[in-house]
N, C-alpha and C positions, 0 to 999 in steps of 0.2 A: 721727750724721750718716750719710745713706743719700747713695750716691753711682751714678750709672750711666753712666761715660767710653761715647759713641758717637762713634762719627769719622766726618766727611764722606762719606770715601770708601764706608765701608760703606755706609752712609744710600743714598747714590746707586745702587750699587751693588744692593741689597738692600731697597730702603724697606720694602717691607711685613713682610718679618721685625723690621726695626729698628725699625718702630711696635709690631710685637706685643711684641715685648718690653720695649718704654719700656710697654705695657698693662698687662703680668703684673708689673714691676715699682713699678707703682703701685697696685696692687690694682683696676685699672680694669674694667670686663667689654669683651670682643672687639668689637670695632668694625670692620667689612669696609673699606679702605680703597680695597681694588681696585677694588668695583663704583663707585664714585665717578670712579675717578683717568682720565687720557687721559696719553696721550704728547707733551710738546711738540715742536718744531722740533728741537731739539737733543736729542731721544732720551730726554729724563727726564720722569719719571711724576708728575705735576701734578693736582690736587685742585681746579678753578675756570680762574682765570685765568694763565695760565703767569707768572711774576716775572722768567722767565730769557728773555724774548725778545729775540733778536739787534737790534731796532730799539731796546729800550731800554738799552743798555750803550753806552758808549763804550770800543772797544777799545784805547784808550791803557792801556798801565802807568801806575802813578803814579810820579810824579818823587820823585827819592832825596830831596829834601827832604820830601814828605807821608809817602812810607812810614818815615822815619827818625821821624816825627812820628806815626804810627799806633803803631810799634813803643814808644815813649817815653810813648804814652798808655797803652798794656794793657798793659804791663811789669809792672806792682802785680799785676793780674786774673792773668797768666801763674806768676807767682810763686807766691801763693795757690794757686791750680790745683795747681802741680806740688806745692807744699809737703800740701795735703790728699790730693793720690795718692799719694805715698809714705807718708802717715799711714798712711793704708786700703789698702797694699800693692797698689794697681791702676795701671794703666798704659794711655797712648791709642796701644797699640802694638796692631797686629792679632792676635789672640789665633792662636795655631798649636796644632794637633789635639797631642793628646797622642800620644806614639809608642805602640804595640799590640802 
């Protein structure tokens, strides 16, 4: 089992490192994503049609009833998860530089 923990944050943060490297770790060849990408409304780097447009969302939170029901759905998937990273010693924690 090959695994490659990526976190949102970085993704957002970072896309284009975080595609080259889901690339190299799939033996894929370089694919430029930049020259494609634009910036949407809300500052992030989008490939076509932005997903994250502010007229498509409804800013409500979800009520403690559906997230107590999201959280009761992916409960099994989050388990799994943690149970296969601690298999393979990896962690979706931000990797920190080694000291020098």
């Amino acid at each position: 089992t090959r695994l490659l923990p990526r976190r949102l944050e970085h993704f957002k943060s970072e896309p284009f490192e975080c595609m080259d490297a889901v690339q190299r770790f799939l033996g894929l060849p370089p694919h430029d994503y930049r020259a494609s990408a634009t910036r949407n409304e809300k500052g992030l780097w989008v490939i076509g049609k932005s997903k994250s447009s502010s007229e498509r969302w409804d800013k409500t939170p979800p009520s403690p009833e559906v997230n107590a029901t999201l959280h009761q759905f992916y409960a099994p998937w989050q388990r799994t998860l943690a149970e296969l990273l601690r298999a393979h010693n990896l962690s979706l924690l931000p990797a920190r530089p080694i000291p020098g």
